[in-house]
Structure formats: structure tokens, C-alpha cells
N, CA, C and O atoms as CSV, one atom per row, in Angstrom:
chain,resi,resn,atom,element,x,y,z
A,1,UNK,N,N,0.838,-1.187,0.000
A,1,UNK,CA,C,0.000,0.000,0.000
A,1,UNK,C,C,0.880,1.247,0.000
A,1,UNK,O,O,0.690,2.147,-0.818
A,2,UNK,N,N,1.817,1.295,0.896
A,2,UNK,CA,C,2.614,2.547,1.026
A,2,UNK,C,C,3.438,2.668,-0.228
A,2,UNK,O,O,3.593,3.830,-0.602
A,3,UNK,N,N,3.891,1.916,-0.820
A,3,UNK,CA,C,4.629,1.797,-1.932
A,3,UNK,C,C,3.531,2.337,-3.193
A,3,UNK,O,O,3.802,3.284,-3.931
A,4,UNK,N,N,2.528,1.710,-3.255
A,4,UNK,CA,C,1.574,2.068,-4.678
A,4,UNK,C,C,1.182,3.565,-3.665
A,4,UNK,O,O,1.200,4.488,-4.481
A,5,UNK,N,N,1.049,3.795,-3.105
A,5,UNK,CA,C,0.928,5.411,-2.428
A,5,UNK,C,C,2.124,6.486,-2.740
A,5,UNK,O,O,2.054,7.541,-3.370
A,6,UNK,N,N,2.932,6.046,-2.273
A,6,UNK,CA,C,4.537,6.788,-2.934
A,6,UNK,C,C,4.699,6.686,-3.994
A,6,UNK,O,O,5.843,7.127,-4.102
A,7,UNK,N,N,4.367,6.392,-5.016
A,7,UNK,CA,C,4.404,5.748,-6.301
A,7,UNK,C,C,3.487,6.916,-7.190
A,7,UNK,O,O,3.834,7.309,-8.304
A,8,UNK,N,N,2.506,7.290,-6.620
A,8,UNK,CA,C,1.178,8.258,-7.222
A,8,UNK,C,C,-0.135,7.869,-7.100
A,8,UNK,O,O,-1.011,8.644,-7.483
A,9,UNK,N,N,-0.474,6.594,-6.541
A,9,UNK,CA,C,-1.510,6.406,-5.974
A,9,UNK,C,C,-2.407,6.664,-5.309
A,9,UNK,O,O,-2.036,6.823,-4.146
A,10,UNK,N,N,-3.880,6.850,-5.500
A,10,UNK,CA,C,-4.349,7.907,-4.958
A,10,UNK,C,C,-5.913,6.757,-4.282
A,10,UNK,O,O,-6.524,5.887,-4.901
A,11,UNK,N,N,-6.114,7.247,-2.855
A,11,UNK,CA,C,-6.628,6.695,-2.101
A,11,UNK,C,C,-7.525,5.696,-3.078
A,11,UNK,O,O,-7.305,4.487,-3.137
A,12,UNK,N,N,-8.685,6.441,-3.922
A,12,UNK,CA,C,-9.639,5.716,-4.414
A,12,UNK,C,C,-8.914,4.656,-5.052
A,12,UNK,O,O,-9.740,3.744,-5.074
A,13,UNK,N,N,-7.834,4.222,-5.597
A,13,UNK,CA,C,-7.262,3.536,-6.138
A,13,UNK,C,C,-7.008,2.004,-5.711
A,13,UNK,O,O,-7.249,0.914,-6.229
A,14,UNK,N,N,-6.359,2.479,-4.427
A,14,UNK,CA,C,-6.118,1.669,-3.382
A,14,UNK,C,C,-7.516,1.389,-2.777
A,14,UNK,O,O,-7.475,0.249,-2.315
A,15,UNK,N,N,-8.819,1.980,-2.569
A,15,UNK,CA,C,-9.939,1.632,-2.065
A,15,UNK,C,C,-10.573,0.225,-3.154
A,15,UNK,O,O,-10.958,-0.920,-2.921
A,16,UNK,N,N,-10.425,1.015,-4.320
A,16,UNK,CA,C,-11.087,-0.151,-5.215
A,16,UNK,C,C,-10.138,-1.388,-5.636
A,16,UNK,O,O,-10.617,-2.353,-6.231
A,17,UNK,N,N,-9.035,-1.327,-5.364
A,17,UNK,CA,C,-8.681,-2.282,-5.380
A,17,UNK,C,C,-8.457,-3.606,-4.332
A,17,UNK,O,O,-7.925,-4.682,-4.606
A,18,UNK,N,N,-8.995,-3.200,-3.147
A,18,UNK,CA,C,-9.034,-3.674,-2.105
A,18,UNK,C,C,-10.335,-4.578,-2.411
A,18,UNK,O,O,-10.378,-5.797,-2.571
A,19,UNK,N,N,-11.532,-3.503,-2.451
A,19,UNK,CA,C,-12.484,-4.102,-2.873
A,19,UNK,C,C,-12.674,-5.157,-4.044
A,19,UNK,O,O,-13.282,-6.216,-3.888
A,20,UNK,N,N,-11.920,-4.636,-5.573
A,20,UNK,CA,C,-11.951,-5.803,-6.543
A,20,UNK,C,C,-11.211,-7.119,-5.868
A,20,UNK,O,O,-11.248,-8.103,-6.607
A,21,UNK,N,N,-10.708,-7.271,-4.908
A,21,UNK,CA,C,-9.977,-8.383,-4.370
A,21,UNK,C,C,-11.110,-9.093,-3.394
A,21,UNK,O,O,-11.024,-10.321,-3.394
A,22,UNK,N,N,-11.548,-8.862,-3.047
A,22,UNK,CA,C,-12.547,-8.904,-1.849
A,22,UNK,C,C,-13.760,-9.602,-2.739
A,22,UNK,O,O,-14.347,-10.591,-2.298
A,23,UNK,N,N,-13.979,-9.218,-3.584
A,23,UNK,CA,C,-14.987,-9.687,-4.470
A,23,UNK,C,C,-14.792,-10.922,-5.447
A,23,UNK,O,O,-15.467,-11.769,-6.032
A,24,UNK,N,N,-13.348,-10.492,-5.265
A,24,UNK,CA,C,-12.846,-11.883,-6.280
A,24,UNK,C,C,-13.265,-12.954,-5.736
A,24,UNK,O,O,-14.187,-13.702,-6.058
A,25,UNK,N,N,-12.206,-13.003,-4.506
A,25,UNK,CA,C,-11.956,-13.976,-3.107
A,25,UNK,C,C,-13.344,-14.557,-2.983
A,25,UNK,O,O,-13.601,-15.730,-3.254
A,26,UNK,N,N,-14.386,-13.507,-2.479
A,26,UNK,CA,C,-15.733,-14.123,-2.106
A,26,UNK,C,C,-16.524,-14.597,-3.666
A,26,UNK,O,O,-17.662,-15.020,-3.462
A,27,UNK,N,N,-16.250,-14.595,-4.655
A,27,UNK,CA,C,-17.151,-15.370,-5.347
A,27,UNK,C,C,-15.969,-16.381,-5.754
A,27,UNK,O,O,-16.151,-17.480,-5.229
A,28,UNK,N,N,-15.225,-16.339,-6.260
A,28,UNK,CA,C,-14.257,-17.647,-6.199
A,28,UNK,C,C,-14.750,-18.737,-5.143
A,28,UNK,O,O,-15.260,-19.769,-5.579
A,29,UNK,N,N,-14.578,-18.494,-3.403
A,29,UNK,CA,C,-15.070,-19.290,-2.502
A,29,UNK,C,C,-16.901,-19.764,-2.501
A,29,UNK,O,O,-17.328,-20.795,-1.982
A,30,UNK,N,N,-17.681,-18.808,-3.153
A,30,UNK,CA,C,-18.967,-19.136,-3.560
A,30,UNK,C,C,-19.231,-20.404,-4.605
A,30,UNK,O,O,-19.834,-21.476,-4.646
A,31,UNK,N,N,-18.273,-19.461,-5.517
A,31,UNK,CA,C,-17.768,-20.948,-7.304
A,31,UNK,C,C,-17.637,-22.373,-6.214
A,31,UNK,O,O,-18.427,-23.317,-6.224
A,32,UNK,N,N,-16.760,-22.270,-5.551
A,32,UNK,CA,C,-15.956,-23.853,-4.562
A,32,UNK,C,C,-17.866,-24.283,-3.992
A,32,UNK,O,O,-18.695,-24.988,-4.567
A,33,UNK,N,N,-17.956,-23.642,-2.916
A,33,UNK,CA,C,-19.404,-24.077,-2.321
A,33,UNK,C,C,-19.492,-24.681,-2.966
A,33,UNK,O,O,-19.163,-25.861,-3.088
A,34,UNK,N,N,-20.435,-23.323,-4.112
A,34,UNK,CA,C,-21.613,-24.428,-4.993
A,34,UNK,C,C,-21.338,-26.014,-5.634
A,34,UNK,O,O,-22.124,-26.961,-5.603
A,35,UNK,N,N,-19.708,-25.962,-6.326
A,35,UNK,CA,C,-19.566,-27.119,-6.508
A,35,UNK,C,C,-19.509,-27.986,-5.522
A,35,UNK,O,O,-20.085,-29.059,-5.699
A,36,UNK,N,N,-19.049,-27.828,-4.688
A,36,UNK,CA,C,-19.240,-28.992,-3.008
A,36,UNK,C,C,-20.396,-29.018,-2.735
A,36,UNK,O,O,-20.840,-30.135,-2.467
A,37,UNK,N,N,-21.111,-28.143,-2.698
A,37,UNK,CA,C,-23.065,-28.517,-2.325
A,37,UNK,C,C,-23.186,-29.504,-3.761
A,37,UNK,O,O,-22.950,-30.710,-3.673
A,38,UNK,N,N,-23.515,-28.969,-4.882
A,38,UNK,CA,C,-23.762,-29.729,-5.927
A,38,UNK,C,C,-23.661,-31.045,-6.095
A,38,UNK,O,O,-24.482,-31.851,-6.534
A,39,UNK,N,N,-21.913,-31.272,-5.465
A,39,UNK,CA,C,-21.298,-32.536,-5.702
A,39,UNK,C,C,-22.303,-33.666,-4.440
A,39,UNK,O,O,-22.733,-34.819,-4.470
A,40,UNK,N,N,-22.313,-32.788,-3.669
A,40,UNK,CA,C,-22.767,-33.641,-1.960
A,40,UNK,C,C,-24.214,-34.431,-2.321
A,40,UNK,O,O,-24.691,-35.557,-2.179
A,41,UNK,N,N,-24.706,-32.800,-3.015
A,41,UNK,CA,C,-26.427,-32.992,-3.030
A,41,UNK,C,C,-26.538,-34.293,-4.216
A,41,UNK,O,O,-27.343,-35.213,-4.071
A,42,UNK,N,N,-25.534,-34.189,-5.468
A,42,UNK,CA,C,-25.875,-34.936,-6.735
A,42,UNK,C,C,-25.585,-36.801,-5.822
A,42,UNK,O,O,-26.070,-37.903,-6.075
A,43,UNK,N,N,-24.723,-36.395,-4.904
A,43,UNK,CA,C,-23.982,-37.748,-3.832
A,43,UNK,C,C,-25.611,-38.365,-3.144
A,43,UNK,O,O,-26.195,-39.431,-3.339
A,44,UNK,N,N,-25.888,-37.437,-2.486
A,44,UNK,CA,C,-26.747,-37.873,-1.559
A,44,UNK,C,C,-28.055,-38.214,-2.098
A,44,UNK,O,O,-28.814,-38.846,-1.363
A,45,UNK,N,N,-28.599,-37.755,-3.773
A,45,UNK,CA,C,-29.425,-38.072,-4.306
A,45,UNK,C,C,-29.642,-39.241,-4.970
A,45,UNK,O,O,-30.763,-39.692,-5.203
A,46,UNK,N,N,-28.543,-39.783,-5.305
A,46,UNK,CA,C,-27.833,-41.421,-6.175
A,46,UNK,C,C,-28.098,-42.564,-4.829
A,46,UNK,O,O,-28.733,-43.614,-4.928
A,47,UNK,N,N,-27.512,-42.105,-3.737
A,47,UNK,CA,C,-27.681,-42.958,-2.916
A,47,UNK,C,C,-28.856,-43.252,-2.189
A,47,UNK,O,O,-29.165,-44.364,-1.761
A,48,UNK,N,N,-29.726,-41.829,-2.027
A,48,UNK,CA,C,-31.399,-42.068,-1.012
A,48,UNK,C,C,-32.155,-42.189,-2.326
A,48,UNK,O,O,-33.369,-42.042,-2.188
A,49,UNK,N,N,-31.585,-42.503,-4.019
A,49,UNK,CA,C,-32.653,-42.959,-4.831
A,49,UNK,C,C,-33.919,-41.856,-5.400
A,49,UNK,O,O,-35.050,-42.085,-5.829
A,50,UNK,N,N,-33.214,-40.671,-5.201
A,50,UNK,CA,C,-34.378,-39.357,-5.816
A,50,UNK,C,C,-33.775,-38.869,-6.617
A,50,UNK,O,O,-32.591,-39.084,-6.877
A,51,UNK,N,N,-34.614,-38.017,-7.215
A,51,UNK,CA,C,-34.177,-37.327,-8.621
A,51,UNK,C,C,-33.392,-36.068,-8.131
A,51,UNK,O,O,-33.810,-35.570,-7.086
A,52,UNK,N,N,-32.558,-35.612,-8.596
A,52,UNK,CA,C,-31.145,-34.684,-8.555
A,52,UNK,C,C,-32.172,-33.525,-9.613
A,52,UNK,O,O,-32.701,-33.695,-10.712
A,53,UNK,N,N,-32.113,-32.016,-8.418
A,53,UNK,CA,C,-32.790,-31.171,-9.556
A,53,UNK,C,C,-32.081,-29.713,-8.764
A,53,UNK,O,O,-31.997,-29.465,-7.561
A,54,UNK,N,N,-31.742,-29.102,-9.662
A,54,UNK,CA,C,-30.901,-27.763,-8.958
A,54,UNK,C,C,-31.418,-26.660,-10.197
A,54,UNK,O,O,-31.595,-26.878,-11.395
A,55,UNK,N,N,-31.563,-25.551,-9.501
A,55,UNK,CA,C,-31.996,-24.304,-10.623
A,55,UNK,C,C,-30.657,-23.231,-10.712
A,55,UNK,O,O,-29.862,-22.727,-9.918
A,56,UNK,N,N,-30.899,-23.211,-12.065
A,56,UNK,CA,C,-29.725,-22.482,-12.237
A,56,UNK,C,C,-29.437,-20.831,-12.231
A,56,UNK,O,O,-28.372,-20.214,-12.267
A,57,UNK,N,N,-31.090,-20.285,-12.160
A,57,UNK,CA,C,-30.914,-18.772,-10.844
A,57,UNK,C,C,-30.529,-18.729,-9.799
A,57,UNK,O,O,-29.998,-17.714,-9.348
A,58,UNK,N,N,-30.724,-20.056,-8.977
A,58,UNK,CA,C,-30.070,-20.420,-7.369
A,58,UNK,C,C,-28.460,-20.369,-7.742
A,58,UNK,O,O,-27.636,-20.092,-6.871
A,59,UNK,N,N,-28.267,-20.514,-8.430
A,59,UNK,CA,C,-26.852,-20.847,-8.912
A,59,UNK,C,C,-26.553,-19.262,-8.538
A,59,UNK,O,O,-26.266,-18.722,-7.470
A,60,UNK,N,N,-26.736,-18.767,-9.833
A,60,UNK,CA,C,-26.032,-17.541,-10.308
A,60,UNK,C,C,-26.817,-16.567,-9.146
A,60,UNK,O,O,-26.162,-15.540,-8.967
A,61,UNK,N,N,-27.858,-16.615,-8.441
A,61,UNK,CA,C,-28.093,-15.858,-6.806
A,61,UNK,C,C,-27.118,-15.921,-6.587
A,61,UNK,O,O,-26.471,-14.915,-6.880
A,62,UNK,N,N,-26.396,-17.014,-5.989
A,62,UNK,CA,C,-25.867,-17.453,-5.305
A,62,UNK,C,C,-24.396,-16.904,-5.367
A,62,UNK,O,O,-23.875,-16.664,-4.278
A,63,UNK,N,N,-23.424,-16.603,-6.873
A,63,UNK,CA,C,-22.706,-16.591,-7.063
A,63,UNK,C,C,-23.085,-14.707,-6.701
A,63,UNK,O,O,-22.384,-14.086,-5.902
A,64,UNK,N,N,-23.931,-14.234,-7.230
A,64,UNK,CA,C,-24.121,-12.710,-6.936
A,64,UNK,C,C,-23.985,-12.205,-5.677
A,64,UNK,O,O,-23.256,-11.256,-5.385
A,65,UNK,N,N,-24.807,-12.942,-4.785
A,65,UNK,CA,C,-24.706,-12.915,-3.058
A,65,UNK,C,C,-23.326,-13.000,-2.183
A,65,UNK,O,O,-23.001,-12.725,-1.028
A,66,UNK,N,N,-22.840,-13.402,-3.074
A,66,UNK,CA,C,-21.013,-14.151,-2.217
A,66,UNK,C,C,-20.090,-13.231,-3.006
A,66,UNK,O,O,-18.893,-13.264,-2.719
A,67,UNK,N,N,-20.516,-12.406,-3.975
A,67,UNK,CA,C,-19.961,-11.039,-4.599
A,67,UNK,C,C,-20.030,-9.871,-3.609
A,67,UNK,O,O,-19.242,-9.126,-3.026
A,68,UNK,N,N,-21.521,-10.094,-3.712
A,68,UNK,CA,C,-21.963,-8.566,-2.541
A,68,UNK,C,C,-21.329,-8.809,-0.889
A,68,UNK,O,O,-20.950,-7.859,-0.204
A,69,UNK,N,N,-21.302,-10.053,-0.478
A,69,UNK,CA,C,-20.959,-10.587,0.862
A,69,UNK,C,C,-19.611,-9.721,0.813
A,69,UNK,O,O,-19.373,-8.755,1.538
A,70,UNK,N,N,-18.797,-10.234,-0.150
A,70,UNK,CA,C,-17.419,-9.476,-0.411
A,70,UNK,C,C,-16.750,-8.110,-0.519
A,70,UNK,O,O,-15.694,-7.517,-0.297
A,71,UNK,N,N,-18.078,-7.949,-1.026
A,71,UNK,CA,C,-17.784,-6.507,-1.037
A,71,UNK,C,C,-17.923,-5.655,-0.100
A,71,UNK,O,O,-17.007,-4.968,0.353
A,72,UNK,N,N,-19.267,-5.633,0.320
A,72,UNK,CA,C,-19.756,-5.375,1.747
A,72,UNK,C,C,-18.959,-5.398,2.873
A,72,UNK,O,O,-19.010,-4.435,3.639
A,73,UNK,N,N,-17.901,-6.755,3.212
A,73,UNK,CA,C,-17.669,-6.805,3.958
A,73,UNK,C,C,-15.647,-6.653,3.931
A,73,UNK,O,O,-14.689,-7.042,4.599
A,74,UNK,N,N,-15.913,-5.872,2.747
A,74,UNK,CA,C,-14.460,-5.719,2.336
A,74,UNK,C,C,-14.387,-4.052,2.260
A,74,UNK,O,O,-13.601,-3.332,1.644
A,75,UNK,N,N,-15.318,-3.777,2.978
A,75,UNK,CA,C,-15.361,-1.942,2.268
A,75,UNK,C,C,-14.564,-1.282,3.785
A,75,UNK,O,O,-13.607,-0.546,3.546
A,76,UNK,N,N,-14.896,-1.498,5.252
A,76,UNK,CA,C,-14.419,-0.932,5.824
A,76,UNK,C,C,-12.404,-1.680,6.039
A,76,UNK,O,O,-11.675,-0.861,6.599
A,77,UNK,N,N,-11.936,-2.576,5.768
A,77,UNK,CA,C,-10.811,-2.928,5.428
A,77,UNK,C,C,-10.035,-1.589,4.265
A,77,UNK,O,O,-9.268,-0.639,4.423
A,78,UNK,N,N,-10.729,-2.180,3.176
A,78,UNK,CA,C,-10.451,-1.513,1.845
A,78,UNK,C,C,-10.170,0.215,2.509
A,78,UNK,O,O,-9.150,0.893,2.630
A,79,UNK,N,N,-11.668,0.468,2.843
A,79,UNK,CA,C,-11.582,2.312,3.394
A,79,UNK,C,C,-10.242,2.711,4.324
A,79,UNK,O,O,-9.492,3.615,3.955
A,80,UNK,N,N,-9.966,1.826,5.781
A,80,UNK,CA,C,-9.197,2.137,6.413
A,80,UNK,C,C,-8.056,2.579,5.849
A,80,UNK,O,O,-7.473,3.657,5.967
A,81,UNK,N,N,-7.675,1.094,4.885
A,81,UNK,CA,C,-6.308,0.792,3.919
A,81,UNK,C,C,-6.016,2.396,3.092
A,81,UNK,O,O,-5.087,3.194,3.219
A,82,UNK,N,N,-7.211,2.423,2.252
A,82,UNK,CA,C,-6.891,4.167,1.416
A,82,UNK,C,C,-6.530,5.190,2.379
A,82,UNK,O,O,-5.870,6.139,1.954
A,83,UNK,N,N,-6.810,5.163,3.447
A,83,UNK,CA,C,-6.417,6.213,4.336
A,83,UNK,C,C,-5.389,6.543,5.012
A,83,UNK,O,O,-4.966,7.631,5.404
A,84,UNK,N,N,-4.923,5.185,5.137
A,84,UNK,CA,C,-3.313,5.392,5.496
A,84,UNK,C,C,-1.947,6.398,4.960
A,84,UNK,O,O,-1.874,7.028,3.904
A,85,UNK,N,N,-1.229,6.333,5.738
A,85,UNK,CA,C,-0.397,7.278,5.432
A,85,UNK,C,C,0.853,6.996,4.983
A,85,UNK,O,O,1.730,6.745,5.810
A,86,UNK,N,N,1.158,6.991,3.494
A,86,UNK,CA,C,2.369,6.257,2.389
A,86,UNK,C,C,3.551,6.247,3.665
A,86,UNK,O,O,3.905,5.107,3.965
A,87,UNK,N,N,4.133,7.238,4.363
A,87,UNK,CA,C,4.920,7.009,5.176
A,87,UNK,C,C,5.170,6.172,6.215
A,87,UNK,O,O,6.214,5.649,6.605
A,88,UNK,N,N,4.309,6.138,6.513
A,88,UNK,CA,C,3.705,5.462,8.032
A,88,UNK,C,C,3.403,3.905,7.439
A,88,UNK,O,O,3.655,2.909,8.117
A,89,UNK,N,N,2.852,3.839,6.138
A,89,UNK,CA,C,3.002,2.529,6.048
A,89,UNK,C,C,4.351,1.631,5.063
A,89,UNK,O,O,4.452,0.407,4.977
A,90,UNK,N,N,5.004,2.368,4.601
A,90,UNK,CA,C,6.286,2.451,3.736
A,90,UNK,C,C,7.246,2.014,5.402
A,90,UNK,O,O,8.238,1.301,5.249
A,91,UNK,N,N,6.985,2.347,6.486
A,91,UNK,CA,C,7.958,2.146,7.881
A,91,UNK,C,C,7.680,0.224,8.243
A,91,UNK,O,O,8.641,-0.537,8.363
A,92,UNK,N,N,6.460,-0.170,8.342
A,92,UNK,CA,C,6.173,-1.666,7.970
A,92,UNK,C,C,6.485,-2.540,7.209
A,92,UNK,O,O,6.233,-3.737,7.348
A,93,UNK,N,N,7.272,-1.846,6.013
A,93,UNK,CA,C,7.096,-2.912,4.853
A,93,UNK,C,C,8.689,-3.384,4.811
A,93,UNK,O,O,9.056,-4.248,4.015
């Protein structure tokens, strides 16, 4: 951070990029779920002998929700981070 700050970086920069990371992370880990629910549910349906049925708006909800989760919960991180001070954090690194 202090480095892309000393560099010419300018808070919003560092804000949204905090956030595009945050969003990645949480739908990437959403992508994993769904395939582990999918895989479990398609598991557990073969074996108790019922029909396997999944909708594919639940899907893509799903993948939207674990976007916003990310973001949401990546904004006061992200905010603090832009606010810092290139010096002060250039002394950490």
C-alpha cells in the first residue's frame, strides 16, 4: 500500500482495489461451495434414490450474493487501507 501510495496512488485507487480483491476472493469461494453442495447434493441423491434437480438462478443468486458478501464486507478494510499514510506505512514494509 505505502509503496503504490509513494508511487502516485491515490486513495480511491487503493480503495477499489481492495475491494476488486474482496470480491474476487468471495465469489471464487462461492464458485468452490456451490460445486461442493452440488457434488454432496448430486452424492446424496444417487444414494437415497431421488431425482437430482438444482436451478440455475439459485446458482447464479448465489454466485451474486457471495460477490456482494465481499464486497460489503471488504469496504471498511479496503476504506481504512486508502487512508493510510504512504509514510507510516512504507515504515512496515
Amino acid at each position: 500500500i505505502g509503496i503504490r501510495m509513494a508511487v502516485g496512488a491515490k486513495g480511491r485507487h487503493i480503495l477499489v482495489q481492495f475491494l476488486v480483491e474482496a470480491m474476487i476472493l468471495s465469489v471464487i469461494g462461492g464458485i468452490i461451495g456451490i460445486a461442493l453442495g452440488l457434488a454432496g447434493t448430486q452424492a446424496i441423491a444417487h444414494f437415497a434414490e431421488i431425482p437430482f434437480v438444482f436451478s440455475p438462478v439459485a446458482i447464479v443468486g448465489a454466485v451474486l450474493f457471495s460477490g456482494s458478501v465481499g464486497v460489503f464486507f471488504g469496504f471498511y478494510p479496503a476504506r481504512k487501507a486508502s487512508n493510510l499514510d504512504p509514510i507510516a506505512s512504507l515504515r512496515y514494509e
